[in-house]
MARDREN-669964 format. One line per field, with one value per residue: x, y, z of N, C-alpha, C, O in turn; residue in one letter; chain. Coordinates in steps of 0.1 Angstrom, whole numbers. Each point is the difference from the previous one (the first is absolute). Layout:
N
npx <- (X:...) .
npy <- (Y:...) .
npz <- (Z:...) .
capx <- (X:...) .
capy <- (Y:...) .
capz <- (Z:...) .
cpx <- (X:...) .
cpy <- (Y:...) .
cpz <- (Z:...) .
opx <- (X:...) .
opy <- (Y:...) .
opz <- (Z:...) .
r <- (A:...) .
c <- (A:...) .
***
This chain:
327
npx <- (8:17:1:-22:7:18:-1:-3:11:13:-20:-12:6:-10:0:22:5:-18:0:16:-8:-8:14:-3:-1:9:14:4:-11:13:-8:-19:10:10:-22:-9:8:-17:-3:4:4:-17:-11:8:-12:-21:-1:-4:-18:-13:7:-11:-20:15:1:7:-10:-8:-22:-1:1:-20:-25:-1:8:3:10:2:-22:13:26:4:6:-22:4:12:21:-18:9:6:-9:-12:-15:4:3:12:-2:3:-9:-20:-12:21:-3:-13:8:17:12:-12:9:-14:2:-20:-7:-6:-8:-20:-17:-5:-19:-21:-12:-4:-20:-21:-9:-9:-22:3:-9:-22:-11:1:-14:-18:-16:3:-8:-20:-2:9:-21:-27:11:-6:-8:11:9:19:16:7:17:16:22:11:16:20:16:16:19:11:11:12:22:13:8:21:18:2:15:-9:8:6:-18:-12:3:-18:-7:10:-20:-9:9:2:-1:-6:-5:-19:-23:-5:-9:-25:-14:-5:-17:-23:-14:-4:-20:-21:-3:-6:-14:-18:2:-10:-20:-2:11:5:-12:4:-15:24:-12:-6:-17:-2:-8:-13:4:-18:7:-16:10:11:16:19:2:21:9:1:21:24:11:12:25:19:8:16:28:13:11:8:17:20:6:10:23:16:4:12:18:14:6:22:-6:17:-9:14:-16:-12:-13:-19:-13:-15:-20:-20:-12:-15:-16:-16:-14:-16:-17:-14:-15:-18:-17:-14:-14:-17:-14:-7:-19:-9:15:10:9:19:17:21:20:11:5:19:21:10:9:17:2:3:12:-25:16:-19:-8:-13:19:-9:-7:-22:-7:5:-6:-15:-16:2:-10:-26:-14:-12:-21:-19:-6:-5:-6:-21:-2:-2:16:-8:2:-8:-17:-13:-20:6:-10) .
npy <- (-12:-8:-23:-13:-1:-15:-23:22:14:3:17:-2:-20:9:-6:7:21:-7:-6:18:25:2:-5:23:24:-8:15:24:2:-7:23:-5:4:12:-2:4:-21:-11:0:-12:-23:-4:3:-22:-20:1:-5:-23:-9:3:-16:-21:1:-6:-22:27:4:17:0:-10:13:4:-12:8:-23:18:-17:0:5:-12:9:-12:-6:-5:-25:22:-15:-7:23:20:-5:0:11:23:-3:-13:24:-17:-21:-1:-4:6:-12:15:8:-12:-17:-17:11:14:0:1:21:23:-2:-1:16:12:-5:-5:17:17:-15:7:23:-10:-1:18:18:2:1:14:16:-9:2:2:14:-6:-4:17:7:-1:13:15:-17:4:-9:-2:10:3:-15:-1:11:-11:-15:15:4:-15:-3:13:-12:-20:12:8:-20:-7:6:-13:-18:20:9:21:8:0:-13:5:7:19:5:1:24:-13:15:15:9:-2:3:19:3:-2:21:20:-6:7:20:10:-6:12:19:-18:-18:20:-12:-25:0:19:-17:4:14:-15:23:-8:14:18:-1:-16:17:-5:-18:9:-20:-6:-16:8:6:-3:-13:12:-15:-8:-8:9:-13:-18:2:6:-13:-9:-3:-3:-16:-20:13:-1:-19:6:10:-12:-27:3:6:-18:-7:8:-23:-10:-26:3:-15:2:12:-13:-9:12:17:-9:5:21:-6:-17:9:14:-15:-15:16:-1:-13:14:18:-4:-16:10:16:-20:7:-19:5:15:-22:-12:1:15:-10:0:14:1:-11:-21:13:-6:-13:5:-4:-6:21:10:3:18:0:-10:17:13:-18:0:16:17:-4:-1:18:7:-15:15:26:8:-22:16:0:16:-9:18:10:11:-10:18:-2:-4:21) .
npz <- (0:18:-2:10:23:9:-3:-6:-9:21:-4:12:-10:-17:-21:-13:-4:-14:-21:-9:-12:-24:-16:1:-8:-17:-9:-3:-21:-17:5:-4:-20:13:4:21:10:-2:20:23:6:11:27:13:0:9:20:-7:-1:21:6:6:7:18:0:1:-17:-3:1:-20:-20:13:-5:-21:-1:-1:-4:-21:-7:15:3:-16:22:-4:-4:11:-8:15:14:-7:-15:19:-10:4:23:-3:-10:6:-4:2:22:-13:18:9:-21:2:-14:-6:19:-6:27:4:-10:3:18:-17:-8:13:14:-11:-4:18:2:-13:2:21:-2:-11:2:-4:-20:-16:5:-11:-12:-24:4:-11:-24:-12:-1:-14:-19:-14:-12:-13:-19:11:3:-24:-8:6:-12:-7:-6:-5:-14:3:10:-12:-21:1:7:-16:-11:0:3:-20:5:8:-25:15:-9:15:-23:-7:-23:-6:-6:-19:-9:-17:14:10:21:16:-12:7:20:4:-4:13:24:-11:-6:12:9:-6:7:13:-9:-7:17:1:-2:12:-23:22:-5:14:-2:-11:8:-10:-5:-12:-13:21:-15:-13:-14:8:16:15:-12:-13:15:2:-8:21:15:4:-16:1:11:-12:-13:14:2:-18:-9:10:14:-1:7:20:-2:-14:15:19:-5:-5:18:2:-6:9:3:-18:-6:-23:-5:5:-13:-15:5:8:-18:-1:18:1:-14:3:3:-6:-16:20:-6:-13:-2:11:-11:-21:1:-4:-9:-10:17:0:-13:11:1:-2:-24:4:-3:-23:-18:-4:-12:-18:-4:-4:15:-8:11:-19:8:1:19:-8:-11:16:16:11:-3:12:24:6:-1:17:4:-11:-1:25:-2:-5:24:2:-13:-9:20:-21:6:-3:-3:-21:-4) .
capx <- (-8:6:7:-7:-5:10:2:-17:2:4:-8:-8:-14:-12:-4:11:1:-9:1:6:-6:-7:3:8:-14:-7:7:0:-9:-7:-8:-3:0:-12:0:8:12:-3:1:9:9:-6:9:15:4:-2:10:12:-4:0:13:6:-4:3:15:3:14:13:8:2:12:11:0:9:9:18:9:10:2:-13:-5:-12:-18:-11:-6:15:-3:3:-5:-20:-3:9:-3:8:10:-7:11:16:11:-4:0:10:-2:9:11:-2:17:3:-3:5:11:8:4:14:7:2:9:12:8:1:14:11:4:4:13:12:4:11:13:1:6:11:11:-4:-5:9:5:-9:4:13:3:-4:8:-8:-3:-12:-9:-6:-9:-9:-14:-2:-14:-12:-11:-2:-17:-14:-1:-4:-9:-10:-5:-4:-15:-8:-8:-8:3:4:6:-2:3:-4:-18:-11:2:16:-1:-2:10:14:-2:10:11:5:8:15:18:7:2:14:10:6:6:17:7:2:8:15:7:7:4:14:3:8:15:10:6:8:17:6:2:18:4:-3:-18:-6:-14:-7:-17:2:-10:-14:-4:-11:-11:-12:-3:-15:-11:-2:-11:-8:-10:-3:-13:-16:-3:-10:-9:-13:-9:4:-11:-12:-5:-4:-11:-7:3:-8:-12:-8:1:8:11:-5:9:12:12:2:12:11:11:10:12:8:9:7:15:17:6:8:11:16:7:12:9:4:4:-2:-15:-4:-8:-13:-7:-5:-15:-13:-6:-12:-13:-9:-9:-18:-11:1:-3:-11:-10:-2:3:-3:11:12:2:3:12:13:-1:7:10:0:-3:11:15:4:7:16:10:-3:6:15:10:3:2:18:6:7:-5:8:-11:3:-4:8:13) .
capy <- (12:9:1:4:11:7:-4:-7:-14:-13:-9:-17:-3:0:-12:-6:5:-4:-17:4:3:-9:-14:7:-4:-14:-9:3:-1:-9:6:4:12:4:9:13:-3:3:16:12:-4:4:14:3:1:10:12:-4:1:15:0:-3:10:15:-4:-9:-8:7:1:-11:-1:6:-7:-12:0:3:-5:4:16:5:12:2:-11:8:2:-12:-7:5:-7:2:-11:-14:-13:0:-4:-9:-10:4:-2:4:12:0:11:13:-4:3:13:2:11:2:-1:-14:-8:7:-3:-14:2:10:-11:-14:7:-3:-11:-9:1:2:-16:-8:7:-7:-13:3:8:0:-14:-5:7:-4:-14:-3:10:-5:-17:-11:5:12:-13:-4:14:1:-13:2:10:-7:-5:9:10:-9:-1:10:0:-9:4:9:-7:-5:15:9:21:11:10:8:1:-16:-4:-5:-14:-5:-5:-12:-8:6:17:7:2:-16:-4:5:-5:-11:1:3:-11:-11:2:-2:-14:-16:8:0:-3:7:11:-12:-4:4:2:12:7:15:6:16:10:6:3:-11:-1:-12:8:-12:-1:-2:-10:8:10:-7:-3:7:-8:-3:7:13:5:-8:10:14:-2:-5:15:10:-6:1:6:18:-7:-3:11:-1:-3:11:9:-9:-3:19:3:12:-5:-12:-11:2:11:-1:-11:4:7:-10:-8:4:-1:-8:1:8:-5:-14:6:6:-12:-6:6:-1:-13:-8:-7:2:13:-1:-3:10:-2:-11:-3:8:-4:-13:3:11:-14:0:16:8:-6:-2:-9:3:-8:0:17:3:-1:-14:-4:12:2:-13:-5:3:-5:-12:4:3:-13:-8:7:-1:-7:4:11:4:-8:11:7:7:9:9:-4:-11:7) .
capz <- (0:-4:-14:-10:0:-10:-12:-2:-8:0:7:-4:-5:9:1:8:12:7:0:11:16:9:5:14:14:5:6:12:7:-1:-2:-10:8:3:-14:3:1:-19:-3:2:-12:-13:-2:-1:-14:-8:3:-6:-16:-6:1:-15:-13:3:-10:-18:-7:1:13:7:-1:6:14:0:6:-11:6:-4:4:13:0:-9:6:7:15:4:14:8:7:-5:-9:4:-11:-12:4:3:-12:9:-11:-8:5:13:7:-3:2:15:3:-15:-6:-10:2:-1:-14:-5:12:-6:-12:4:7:-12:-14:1:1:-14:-2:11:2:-8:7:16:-3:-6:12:13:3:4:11:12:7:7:15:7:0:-7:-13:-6:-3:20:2:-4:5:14:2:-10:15:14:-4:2:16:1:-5:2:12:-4:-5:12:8:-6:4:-8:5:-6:-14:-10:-5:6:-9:6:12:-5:-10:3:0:-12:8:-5:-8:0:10:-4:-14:4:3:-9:-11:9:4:-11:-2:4:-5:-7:10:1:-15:-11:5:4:-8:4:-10:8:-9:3:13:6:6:-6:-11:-3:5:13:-4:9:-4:-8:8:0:-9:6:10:-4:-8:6:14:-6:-7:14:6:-10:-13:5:1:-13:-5:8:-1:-7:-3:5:-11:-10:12:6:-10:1:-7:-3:3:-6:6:13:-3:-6:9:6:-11:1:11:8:-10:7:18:-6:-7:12:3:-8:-1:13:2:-12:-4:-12:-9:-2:12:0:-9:4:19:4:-3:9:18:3:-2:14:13:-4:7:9:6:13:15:-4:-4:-14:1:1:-10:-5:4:2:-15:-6:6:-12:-12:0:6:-11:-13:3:-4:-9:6:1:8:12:5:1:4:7:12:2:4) .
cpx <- (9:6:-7:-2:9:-2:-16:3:1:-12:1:-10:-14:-3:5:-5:-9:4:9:0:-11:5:11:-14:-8:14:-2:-14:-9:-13:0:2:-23:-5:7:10:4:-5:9:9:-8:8:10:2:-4:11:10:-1:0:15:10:-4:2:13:-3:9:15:2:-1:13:14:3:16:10:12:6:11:5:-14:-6:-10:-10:-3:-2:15:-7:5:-9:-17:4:6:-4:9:13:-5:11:13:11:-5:3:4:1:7:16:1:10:-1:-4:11:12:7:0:12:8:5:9:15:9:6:14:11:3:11:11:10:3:10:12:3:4:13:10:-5:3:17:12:-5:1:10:4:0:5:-11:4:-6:-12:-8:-5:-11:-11:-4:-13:-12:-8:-7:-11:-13:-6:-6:-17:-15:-7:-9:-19:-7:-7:-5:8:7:3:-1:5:-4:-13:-3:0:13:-5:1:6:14:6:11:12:8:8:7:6:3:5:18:10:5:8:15:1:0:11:14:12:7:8:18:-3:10:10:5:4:11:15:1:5:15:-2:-2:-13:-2:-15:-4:-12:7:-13:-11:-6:-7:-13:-10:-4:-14:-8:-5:-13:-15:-13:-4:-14:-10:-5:-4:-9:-16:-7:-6:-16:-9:-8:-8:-12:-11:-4:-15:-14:-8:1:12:12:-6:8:13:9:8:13:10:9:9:9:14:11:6:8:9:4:9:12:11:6:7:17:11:2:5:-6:4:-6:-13:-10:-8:-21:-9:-4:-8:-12:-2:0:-14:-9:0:-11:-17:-9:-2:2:-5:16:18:2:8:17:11:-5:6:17:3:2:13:12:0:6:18:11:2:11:14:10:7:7:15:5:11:-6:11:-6:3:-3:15:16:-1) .
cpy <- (12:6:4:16:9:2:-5:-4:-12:-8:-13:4:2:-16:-6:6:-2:-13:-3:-3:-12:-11:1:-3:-12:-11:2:0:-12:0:7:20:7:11:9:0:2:12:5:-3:9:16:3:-3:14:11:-4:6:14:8:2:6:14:1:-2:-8:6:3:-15:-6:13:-4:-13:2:1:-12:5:14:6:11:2:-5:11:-4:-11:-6:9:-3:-1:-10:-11:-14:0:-3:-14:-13:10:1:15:14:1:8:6:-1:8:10:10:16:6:8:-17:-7:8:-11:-15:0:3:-11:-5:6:-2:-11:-9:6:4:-21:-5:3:-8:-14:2:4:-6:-18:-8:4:-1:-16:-1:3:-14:-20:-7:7:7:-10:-4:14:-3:-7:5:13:-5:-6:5:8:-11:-2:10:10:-5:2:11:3:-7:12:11:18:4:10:10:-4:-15:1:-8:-17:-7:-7:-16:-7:4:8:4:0:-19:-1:9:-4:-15:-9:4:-7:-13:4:1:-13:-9:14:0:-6:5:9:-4:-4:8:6:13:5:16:1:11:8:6:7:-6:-3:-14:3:-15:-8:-4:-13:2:12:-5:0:14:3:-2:7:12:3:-6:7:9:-2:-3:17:9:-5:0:10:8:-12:0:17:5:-2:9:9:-7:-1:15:7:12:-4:-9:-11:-4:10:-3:-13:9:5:-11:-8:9:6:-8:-5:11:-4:-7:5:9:-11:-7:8:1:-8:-12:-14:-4:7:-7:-6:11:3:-7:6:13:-1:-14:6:8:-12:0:7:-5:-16:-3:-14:-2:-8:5:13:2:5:-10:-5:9:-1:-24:-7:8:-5:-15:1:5:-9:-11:2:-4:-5:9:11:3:1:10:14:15:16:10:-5:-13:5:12) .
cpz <- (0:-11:-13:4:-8:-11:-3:-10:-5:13:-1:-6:15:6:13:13:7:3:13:15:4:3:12:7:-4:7:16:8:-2:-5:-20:5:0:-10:6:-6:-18:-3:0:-12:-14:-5:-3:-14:-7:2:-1:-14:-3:6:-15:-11:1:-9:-13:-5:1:18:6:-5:5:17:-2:12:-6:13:-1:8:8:-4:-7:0:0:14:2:16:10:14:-3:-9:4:-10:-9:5:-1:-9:4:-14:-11:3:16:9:0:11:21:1:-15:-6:-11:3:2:-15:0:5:1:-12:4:4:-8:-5:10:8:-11:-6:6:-2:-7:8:17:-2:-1:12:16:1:0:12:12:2:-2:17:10:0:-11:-12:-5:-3:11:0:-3:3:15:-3:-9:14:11:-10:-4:7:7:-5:8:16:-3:-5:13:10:-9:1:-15:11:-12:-15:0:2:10:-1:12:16:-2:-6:2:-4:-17:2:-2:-12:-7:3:-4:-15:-5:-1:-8:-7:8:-2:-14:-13:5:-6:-9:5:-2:-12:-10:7:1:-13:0:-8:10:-8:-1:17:12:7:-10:-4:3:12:20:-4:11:-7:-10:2:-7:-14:-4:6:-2:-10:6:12:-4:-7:6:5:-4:-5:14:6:-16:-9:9:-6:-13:-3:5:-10:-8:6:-1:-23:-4:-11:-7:2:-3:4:14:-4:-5:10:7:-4:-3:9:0:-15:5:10:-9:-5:6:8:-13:2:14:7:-5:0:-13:-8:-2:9:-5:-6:6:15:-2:-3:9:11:-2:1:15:8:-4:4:16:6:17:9:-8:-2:-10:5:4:-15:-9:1:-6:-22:-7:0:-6:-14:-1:4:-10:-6:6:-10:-10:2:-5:15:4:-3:0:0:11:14:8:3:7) .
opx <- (-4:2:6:-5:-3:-1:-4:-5:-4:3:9:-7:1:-1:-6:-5:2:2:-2:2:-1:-4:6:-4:-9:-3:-2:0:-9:-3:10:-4:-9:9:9:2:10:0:4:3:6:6:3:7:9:5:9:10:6:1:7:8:-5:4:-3:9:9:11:0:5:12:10:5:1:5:-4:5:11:-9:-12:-8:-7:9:-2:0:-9:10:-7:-8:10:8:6:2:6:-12:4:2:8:10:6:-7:2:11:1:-8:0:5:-6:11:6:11:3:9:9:9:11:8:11:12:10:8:12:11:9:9:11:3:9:10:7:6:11:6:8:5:9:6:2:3:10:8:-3:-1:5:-11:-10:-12:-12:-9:-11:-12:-12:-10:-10:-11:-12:-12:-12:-8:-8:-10:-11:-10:-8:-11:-12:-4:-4:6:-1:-2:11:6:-7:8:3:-1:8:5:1:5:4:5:8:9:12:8:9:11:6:8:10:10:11:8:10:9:6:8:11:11:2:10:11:5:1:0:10:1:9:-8:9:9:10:0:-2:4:-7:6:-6:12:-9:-11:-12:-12:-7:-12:-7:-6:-11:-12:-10:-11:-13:-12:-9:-12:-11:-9:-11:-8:-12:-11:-8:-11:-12:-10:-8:-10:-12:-11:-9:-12:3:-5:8:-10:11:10:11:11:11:11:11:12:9:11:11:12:10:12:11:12:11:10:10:8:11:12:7:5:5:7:-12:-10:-10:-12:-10:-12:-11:-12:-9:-11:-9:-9:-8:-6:-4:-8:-11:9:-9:7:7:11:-10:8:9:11:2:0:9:8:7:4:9:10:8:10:12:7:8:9:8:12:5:6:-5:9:-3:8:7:9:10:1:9:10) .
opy <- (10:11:7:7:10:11:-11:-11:-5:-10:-3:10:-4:-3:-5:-9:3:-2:-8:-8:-5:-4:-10:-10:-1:-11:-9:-1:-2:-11:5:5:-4:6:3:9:6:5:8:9:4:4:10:8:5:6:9:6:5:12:8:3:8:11:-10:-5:-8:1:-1:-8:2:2:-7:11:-11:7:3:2:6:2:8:0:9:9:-12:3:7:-10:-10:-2:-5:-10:-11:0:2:-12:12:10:6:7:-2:11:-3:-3:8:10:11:2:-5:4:-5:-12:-7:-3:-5:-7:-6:-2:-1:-6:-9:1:-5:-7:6:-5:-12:-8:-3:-7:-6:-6:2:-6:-4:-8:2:-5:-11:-2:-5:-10:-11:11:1:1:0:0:-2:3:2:0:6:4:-3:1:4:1:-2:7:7:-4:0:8:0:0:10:12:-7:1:-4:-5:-6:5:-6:-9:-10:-4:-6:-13:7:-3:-7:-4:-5:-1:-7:-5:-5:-10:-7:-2:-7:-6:-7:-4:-8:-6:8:5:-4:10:7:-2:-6:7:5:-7:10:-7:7:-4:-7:2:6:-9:-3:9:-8:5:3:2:-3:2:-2:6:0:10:3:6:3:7:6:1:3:6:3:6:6:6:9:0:2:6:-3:1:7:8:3:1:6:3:1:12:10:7:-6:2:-2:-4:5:0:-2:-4:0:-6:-5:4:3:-7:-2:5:5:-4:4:2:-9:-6:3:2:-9:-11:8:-1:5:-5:-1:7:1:2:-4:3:-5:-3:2:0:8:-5:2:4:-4:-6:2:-10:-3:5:-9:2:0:-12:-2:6:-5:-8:-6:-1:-6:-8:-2:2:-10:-10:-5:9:-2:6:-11:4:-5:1:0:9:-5:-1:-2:-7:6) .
opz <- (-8:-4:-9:-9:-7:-4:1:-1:-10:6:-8:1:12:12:9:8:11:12:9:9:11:10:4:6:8:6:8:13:7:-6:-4:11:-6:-7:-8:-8:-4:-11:-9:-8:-10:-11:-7:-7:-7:-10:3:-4:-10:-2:-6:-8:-7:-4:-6:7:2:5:12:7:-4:8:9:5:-2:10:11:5:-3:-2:5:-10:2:8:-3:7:-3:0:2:7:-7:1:-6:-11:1:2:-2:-3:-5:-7:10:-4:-4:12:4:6:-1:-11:-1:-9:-1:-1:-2:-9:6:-1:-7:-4:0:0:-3:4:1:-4:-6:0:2:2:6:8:8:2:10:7:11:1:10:11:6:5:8:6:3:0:7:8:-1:-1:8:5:1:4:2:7:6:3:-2:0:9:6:2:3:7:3:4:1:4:-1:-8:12:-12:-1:-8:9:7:9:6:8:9:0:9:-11:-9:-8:-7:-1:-7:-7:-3:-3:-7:-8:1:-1:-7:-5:-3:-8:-3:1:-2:-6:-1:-5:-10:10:-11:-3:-6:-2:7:-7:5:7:11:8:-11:5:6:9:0:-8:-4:3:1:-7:-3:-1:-11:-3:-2:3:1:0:3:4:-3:1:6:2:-1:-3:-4:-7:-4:-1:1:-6:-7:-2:-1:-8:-2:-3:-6:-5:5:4:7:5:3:6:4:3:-1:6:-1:-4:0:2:0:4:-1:3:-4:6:1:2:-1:10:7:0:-5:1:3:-5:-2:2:-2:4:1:8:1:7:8:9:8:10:9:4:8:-6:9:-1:6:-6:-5:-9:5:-1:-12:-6:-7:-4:-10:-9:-5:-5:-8:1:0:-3:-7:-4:-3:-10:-3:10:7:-11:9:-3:7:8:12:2:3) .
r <- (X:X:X:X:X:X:X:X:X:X:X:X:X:X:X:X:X:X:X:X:X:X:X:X:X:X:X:X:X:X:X:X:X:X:X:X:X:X:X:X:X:X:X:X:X:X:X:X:X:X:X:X:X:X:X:X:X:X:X:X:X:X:X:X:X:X:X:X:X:X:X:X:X:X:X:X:X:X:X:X:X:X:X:X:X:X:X:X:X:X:X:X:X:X:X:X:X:X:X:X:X:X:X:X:X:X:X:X:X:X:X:X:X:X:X:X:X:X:X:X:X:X:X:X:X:X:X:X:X:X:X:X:X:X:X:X:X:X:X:X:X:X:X:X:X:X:X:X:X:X:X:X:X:X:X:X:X:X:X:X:X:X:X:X:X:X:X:X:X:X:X:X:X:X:X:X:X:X:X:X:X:X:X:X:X:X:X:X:X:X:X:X:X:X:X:X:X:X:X:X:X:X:X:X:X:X:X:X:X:X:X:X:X:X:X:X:X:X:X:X:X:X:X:X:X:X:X:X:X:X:X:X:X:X:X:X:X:X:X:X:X:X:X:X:X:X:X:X:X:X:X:X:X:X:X:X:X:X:X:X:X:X:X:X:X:X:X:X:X:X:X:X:X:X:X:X:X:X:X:X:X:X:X:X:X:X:X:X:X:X:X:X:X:X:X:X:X:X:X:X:X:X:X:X:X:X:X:X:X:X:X:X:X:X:X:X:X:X:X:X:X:X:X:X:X:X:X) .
c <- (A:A:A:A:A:A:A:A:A:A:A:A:A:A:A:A:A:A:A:A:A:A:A:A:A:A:A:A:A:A:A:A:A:A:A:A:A:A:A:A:A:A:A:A:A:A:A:A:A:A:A:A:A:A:A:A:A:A:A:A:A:A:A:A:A:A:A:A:A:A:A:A:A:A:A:A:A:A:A:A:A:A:A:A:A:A:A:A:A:A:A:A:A:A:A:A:A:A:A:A:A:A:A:A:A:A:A:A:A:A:A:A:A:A:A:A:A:A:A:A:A:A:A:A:A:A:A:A:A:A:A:A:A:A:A:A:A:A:A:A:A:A:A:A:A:A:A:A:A:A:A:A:A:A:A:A:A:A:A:A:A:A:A:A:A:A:A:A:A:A:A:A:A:A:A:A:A:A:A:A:A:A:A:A:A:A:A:A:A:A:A:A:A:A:A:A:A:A:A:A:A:A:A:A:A:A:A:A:A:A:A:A:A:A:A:A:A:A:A:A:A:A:A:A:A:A:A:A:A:A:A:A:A:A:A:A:A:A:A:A:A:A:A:A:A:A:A:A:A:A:A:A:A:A:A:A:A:A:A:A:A:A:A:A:A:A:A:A:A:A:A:A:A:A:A:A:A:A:A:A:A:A:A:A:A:A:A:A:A:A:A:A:A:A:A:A:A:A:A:A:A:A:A:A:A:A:A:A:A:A:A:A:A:A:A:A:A:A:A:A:A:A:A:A:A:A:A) .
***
């Protein structure tokens, strides 16, 4: 009853709703209902009915529900419409930390996380398990476990914290799969770290040039985090753009296609990326990004589908490093 009051539209049939109510009150009373009692039902259909003829055709297609884009219900869930919360997956409650200082504040985080992460691998991390007596490889795995572990206490008590969604109460956050998205790319990425032999020349004055076999490494990584770091919010914004009719779709791939080909092409020049990664990996991190995967974030598929490609392509890589970042 509440719902048809919403939506007179979508009534029941008249038929139904007597047939209804009456086989409720003959179940409960045992009893055929009384003429009173067929009156009063008589009424409520009529005023069901003259409800609905208050709706033409065009305002019954503007009663629709958009899923996609709340804002544009005529009538959003909330606390006055508790029927329409009803379906949780469809229509999510409203975020609890999630104001629009905690989106600057998410975004901001994201850029200089991903592109400080190559460097803390690089100057921090090896230096940290030589301190502590394990391998870097042992580092890693260990933090891989510990952000599961972590993770999972996490879901268990349902907590959030400022700048996380709501949904995050349930699944495993963004934050999760960054870090531990990261962390792979360091650990099944290490082997190229010892796979290519020391290439070092000295010059007339006796400075040594050439690749260092840990530096290599960045090879990968470097273009790799950078593209999670820019490429995903600079597309969460976009789509906005596209959503509020301000961009069209197409334009929104292009702009992003052409960023993260200048990330690649200053990693060609400064780390020595292969030039032609240049062609493949940014059209798969935009793919990557762009479908929805329930329980999975687009930032462990932004970061997870490239790094297969580039472990694919490895064997073809060159084999020393005489690029500016290497001296």
């Amino acid at each position: 009853k509440q719902f048809s009051s919403i939506y007179p539209r979508l009534t029941i049939e008249s038929s139904s709703i007597v047939l209804t109510e009456y086989s409720i009150m003959a179940d409960e009373e045992m009893v055929p209902p009384s003429s009173a009692t067929s009156a009063k039902l008589t009424d409520k259909l009529v005023s069901e009915k003259n409800k609905a003829r208050k709706y033409s055709d065009d305002e019954k297609k503007s009663v629709a529900v958009d899923v996609n884009n709340p804002e544009n219900n005529p009538i959003n869930p909330g606390p006055s419409n508790p029927d329409l919360n009803t379906n949780t997956s469809a229509q999510p409650k409203n975020d609890e930390f999630y104001s629009a200082t905690a989106h600057r504040f998410r975004r901001i985080y994201h850029v200089i996380t991903f592109l400080c992460a190559p460097f803390i691998y690089l100057f921090v991390a090896k230096p940290f398990a030589d301190l502590i007596g394990v391998s870097l490889a042992k580092l890693i795995s260990i933090l891989i476990l510990l952000c599961i572990i972590v993770e999972l206490i996490r879901l268990r008590f349902k907590y959030i914290i400022f700048g996380m969604r709501e949904y995050e109460r349930h699944h495993f956050c963004a934050q999760f799969w960054g870090t531990i998205s990261t962390l792979i790319v360091w650990y099944l990425a290490f082997p190229r770290a010892y796979s290519i032999a020391p290439v070092i020349s000295v010059d007339g004055n006796g400075r040594s040039t050439g690749s260092e076999a840990l530096v290599c490494f960045g090879q990968i990584i470097i273009p790799l985090l950078w593209t999670l770091g820019i490429g995903d919010p600079l597309l969460g914004e976009l789509k906005g753009c596209v959503r509020r009719k301000q961009l069209h779709a197409y334009m929104m791939y292009i702009i992003a296609e052409l960023v993260l080909v200048v990330i690649w092409i200053l990693c060609v020049l400064w780390c020595g990326t292969p030039w032609w990664l240049v062609l493949l990996i940014p059209p798969i991190a935009i793919i990557a990004e762009k479908p929805s995967i329930p329980h999975i974030d687009d930032n462990g598929l932004m970061l997870l589908v490239p790094l297969l490609f580039c472990l694919v392509f490895e064997p073809w890589f060159a084999t020393s490093c005489h690029q500016v970042f290497y001296q």
